[in-house]
N, C-alpha and C positions, 0 to 999 in steps of 0.2 A: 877605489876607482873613481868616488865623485871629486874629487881633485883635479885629475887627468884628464876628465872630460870636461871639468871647469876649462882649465885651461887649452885646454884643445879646442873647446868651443869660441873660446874669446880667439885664440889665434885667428882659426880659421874664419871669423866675421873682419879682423883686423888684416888680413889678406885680402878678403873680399872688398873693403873700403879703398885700397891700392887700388887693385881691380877700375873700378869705379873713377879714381880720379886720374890714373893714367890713359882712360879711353877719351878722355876730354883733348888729350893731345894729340891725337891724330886724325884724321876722316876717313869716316867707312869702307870707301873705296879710293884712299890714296895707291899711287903707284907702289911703294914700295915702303910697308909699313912693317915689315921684317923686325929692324932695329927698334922700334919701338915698341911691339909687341914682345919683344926679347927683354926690354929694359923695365918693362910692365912684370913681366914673369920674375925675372930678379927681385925684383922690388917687393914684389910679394912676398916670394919666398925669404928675402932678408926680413921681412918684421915679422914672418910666423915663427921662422929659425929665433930669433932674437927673446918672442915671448916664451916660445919652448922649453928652447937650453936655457933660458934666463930662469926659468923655474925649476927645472931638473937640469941641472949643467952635466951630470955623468951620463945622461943619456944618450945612446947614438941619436943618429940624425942622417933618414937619404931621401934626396929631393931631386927630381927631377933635371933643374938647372944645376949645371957645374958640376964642378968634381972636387978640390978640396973645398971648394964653399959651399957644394951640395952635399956634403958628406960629412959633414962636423962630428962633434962630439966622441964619445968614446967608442970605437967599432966593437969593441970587444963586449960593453953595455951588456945585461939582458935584457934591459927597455932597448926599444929603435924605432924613432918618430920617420913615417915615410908620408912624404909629403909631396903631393904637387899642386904648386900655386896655382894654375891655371889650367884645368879642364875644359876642354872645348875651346882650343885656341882659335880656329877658324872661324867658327858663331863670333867671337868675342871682336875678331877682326871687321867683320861683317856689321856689327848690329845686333846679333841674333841672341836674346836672352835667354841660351841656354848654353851656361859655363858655371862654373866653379872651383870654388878652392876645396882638396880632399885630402885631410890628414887621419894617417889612423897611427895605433900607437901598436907596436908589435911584443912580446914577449916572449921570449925562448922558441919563435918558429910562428904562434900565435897570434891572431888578430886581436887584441882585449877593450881598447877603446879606438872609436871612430866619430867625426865630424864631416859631412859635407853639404856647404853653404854657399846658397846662388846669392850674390849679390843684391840681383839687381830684382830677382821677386823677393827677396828677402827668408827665401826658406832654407830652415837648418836641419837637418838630419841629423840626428846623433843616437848613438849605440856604447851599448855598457856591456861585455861579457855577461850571460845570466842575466838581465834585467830590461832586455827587451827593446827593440828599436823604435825612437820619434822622431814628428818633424812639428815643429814647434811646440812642443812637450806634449801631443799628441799622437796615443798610443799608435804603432802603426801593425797591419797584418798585410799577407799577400793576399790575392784575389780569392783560392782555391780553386780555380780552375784547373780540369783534370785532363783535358785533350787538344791537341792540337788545334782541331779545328771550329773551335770557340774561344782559341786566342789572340792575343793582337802580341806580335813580335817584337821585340827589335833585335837590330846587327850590327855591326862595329867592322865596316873595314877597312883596310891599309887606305894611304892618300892618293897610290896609284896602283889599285888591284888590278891586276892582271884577268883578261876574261876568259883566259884558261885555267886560270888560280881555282886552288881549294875551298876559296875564301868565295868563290863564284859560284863554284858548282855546288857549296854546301846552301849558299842562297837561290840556288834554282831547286833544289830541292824541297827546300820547305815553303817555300810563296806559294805553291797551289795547295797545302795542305792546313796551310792556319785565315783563319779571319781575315788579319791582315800584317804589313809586315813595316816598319819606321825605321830610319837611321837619323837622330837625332843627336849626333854627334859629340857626346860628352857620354863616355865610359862609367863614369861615377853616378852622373845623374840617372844612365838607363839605369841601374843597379838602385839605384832612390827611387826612382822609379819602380820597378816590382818590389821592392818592400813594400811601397803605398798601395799594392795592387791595382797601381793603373796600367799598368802593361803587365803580361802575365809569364812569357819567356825572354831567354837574353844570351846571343852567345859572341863570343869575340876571341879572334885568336892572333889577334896585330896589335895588343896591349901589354902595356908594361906594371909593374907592382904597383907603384904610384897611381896608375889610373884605375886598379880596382881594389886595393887593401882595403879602404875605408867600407867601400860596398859591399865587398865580402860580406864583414861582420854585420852589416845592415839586415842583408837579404837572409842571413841566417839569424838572427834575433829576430826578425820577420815571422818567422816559422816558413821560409822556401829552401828551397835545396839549391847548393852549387857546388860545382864540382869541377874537375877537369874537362877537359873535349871529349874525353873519350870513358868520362867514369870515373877516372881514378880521382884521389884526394888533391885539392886544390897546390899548386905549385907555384910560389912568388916568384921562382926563378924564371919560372917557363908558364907567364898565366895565361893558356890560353884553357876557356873555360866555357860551361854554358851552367844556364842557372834557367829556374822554374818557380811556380810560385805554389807545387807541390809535386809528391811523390812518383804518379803514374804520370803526370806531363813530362817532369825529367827525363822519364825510363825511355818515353815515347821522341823527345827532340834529340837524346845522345843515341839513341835507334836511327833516328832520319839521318842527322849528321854523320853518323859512320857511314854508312850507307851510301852516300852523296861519294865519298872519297875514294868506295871500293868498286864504282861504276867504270 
């Protein structure tokens, strides 16, 4: 595994360095920075794709952007690098230093190694199956917070939620029963986020594999729990998910959460 997260790690800092010199080319608030926010996200994702498969070339490969160029390598692999260049593309648009590049490395179904690195403060996140998750080689734990209402939140939702949506009424549910409650708009970083137990809950169900493989295996080498929406075992296909930074928190937010949706 120290190989894979060698390289995982160099990838996803050489992603982030793209990151960085493509935001030079456009302003904050230009009219229509679409295509170059798109040509930014390519761009990434071709030099982590490149140092990747450049080192394991039989390995699969799915990223976010494209489809045969986000999809390289060999599908049928039991390694498969899923990758996305740019988390938090909105922040990233903005100004807002809080984005990332999120590469995890999968195995027969499995999360096994993980990197996710902000650019622009400079922090890495990385996880090794069995050996525990850091952010600048600095052991990390969740909070251990056990109840709702001694937590600080965060939520993840769609870009144009509906205020009759599910994704609404699960967030009116829990805002009067935690602390407090953030949307912080990068998937990967809340998920870095409760591994480092500064936030202690986390749920999203308007995400795709790419924006939470890496995190996954973080918040679980953490020692936190995450799971489906409703309990069951995590699904890349279909991640929508909530996660804790332990046992009786979980039991207690996929409780609120159902509950929200059977009103």
């Amino acid at each position: 595994m120290t190989d894979y997260l060698d390289i995982c790690e160099q990838a996803a800092r050489a992603g982030g360095q793209v990151l960085l010199d493509w935001q030079d080319r456009f302003a904050v608030r230009e009219k229509a920075p679409a295509d170059l926010v798109t040509e930014a996200d390519l761009a990434s994702q071709q030099r982590v794709r490149e140092i990747l498969l450049g080192a394991f070339p039989d390995h699969g490969f799915l990223g976010e952007e494209g489809d045969a160029e986000g999809q390289a390598g060999r599908s049928e692999a039991p390694y498969r690098w899923i990758v996305d260049p740019l988390d938090g593309t909105t922040n990233y648009v903005h100004g807002v230093p809080i984005y990332c590049v999120s590469i995890a490395l999968e195995e027969s179904g499995r999360i096994v190694v993980a990197t996710v690195y902000n650019p622009v403060t400079q922090q890495c996140f990385t996880a090794a199956e069995g050996r525990g998750a850091y952010l600048n080689g600095d052991r990390l734990t969740t909070s251990g917070v056990s109840c709702l209402a001694d937590s600080l939140v965060a939520v993840s939702f769609a870009n144009k939620a509906d205020q009759r949506s599910s994704e609404v009424a699960r967030f009116v549910e829990i805002l009067p029963t935690c602390h407090a409650i953030r949307r912080f708009g990068s998937c990967a970083l809340n998920l870095c986020m409760l591994a480092a137990g500064r936030i202690d809950a986390y749920w999203a169900t308007s995400t795709q594999a790419w924006d939470m493989a890496a995190g996954l295996l973080l918040v679980q080498e953490a020692g936190g729990v995450i799971t489906g929406i409703d309990g069951s075992p995590v699904d890349l296909a279909d991640p929508r998910f909530a996660a804790a930074a332990t046992e009786p928190l979980h039991e207690e937010l996929i409780g609120r959460l159902a509950r929200a949706v059977e009103k």
